[in-house]
C-alpha positions as CSV (number, residue, x, y, z in Angstrom):
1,X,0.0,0.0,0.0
2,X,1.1,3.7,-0.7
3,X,1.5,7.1,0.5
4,X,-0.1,10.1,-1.2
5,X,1.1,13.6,-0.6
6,X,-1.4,16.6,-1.6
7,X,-0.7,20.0,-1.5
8,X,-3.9,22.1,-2.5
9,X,-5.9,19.9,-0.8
10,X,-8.5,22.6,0.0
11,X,-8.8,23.6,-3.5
12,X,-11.3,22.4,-6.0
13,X,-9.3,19.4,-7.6
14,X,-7.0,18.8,-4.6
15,X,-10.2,18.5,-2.7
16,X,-11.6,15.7,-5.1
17,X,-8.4,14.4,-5.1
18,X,-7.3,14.1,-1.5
19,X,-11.5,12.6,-0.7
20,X,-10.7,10.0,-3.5
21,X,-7.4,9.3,-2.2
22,X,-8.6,8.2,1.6
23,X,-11.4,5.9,-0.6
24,X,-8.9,4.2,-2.0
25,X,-7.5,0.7,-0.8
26,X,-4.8,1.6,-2.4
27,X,-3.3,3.5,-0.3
28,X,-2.6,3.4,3.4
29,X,-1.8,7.2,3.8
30,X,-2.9,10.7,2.2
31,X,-0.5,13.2,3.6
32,X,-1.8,16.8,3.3
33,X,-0.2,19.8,3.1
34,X,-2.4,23.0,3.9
35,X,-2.2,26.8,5.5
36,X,-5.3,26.1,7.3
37,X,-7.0,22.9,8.6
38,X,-9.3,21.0,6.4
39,X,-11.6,20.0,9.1
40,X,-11.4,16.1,8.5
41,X,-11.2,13.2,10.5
42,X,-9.9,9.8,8.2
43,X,-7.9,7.5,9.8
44,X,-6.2,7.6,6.6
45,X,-5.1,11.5,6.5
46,X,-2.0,13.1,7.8
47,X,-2.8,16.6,8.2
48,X,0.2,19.3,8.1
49,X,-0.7,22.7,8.4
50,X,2.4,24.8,7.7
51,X,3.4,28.3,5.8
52,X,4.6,27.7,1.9
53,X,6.8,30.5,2.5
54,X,8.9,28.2,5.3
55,X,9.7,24.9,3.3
56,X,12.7,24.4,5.1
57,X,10.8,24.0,8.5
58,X,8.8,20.9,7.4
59,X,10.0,19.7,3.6
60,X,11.5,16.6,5.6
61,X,7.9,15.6,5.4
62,X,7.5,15.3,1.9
63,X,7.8,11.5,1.8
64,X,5.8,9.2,0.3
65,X,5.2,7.3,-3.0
66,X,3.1,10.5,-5.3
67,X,2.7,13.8,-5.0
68,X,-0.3,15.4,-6.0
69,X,0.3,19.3,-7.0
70,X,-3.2,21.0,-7.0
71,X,-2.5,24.8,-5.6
72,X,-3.5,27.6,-7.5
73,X,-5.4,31.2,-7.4
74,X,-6.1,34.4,-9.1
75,X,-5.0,37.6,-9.0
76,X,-7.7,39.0,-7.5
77,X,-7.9,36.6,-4.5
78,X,-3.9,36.7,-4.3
79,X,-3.8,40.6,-4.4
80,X,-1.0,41.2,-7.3
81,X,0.9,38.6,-9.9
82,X,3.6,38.8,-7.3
83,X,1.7,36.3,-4.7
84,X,0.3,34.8,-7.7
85,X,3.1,33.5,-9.1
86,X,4.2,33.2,-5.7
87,X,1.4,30.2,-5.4
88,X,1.4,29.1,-8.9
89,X,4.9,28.6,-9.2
90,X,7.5,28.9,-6.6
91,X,5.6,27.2,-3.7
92,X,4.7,24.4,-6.0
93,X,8.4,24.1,-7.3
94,X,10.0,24.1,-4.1
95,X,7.4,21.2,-2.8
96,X,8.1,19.6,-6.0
97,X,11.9,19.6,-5.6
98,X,12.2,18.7,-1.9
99,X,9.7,15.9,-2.7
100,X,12.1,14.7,-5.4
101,X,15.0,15.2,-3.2
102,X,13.1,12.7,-0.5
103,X,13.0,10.5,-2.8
104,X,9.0,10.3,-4.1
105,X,8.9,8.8,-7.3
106,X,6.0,9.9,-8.8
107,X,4.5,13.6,-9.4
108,X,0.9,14.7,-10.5
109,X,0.6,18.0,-11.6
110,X,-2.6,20.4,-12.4
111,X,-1.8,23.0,-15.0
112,X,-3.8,24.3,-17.5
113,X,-4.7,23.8,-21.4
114,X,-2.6,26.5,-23.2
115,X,0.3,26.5,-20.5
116,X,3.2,27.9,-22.6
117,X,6.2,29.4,-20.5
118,X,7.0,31.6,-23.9
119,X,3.1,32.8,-24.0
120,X,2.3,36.8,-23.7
121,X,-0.6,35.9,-20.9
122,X,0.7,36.0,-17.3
123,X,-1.5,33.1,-16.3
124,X,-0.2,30.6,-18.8
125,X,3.1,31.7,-19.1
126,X,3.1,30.9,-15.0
127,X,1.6,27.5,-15.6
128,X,4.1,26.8,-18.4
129,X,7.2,28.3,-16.9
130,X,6.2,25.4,-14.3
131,X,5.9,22.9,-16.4
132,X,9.0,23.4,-18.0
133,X,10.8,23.5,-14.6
134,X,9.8,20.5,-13.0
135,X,10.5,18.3,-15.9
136,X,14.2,18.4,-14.8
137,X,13.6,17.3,-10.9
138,X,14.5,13.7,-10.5
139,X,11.1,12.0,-10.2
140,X,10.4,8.7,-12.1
141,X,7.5,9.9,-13.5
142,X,6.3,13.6,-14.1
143,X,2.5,13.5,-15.6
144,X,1.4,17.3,-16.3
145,X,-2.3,18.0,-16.9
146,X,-4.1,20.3,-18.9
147,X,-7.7,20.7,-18.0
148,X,-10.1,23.4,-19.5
149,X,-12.0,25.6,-17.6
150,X,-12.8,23.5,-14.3
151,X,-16.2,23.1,-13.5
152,X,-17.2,22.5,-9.4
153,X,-18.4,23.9,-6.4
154,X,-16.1,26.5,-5.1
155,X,-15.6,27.9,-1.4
156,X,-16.0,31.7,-3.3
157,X,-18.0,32.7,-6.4
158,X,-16.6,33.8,-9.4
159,X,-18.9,35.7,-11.5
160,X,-16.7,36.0,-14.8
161,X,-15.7,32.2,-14.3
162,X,-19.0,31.0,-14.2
163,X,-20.4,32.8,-17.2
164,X,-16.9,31.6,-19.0
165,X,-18.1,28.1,-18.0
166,X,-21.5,29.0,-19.9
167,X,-19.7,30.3,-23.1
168,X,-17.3,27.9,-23.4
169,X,-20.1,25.0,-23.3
170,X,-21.8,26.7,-25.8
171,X,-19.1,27.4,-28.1
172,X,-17.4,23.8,-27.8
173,X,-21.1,22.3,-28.7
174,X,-21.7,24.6,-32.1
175,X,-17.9,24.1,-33.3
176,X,-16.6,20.3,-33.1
177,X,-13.1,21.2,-33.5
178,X,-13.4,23.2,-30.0
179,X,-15.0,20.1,-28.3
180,X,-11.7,19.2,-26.5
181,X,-11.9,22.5,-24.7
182,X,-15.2,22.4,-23.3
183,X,-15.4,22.6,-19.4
184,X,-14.4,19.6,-17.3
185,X,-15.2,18.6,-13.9
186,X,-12.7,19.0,-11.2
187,X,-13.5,15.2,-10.2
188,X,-13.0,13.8,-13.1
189,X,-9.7,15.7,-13.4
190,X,-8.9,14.2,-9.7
191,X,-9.7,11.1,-11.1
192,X,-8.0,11.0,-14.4
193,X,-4.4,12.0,-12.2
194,X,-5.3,9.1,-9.2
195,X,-5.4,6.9,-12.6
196,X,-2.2,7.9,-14.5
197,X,-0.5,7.7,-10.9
198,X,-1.4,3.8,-10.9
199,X,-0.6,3.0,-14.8
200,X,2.3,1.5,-15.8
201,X,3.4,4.4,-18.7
202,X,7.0,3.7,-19.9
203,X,7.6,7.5,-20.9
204,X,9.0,9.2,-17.9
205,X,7.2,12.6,-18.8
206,X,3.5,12.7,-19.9
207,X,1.5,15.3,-20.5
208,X,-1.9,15.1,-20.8
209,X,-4.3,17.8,-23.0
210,X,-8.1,18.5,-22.4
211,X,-9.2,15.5,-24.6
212,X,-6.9,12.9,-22.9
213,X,-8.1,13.9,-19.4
214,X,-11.6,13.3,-20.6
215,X,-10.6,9.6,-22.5
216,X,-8.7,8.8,-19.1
């Protein structure tokens, strides 16, 4: 039986994925990583509540069979891309890297569909720049996925989200060629990276588009 690690765990895939997780017989222990509790009692979970801007105090933590990387947020709710980046990329590198380091040897990540570390749009030029990066930490197997718009229940609304959600399942119905970028559900992206985690995939790096999220 394995260990899980989740960082994002409060978040709208981490949550999925860190509830799926403690289901599964497959595992004996989901270690989470969070800034504040997640209010759960599993005999299964390993609850850390720490500060992503002190590593070094608990990275000697980060052991365990996979990590799942789920953290993520918006300028708005972060104040300024500063702390965004801040949470989109250098927390989630430096988790990645001491998790490496420990010895972990598999690592699930949650980007986003048009991640591109040379793109002119902050948000995917983030995502890709993290992409990139992690590819070169010392895991035995990197899987990267890139979901469309996420579709869930969230802690906070987002007005322009939602009616992004609308549009975009509109649009991807009228035009076939778009289909692959209709909305997903957070679940089925939890589920999709708790798969890939337990296939046998002989490429050490995989990254997974829209389309192969929903076939997985």
């Amino acid at each position: 039986m394995k260990t899980a690690i989740v960082i994002g765990a409060s978040g709208l895939v981490g949550s999925f994925t860190t509830l799926k997780l403690l289901k599964d017989e497959r595992y004996q222990k989901v270690k989470v990583f969070v800034r504040n509790s997640l209010d759960i009692t599993h005999h299964k979970l390993e609850e850390h509540v720490v500060s992503f801007d002190k590593i070094e105090l608990w990275k000697e933590y980060l052991t365990g069979d996979e990590l799942y990387s789920a953290l993520g947020t918006t300028i708005k709710k972060a104040g300024s891309k500063g702390a965004q980046y801040k949470i989109d990329f250098t927390f989630q590198y430096e988790v990645a890297k001491a998790a490496a380091e420990n010895g972990v040897k598999k690592y699930m990540l949650v980007s986003s569909v048009g991640a591109d570390y040379k793109s002119s749009n902050f948000y995917l030029r983030t995502k890709g720049s993290l992409d990139e990066k992690v590819q070169q930490l010392s895991f035995e197997q990197i899987c990267i996925f890139r979901p469309s718009i996420l579709v869930g229940l969230r802690s906070e609304k987002r007005l322009g989200e939602s009616i992004g959600i609308k549009i975009a399942g509109t649009i991807t119905k009228i035009i076939p060629a778009l289909k692959q970028y209709r909305p997903i559900e957070a679940s089925q992206v939890a589920e999709a990276m708790i798969k890939s985690a337990n296939q046998s995939i002989l490429d050490k790096i995989k990254i997974y588009q829209p389309q192969e999220i929903f076939n997985l």
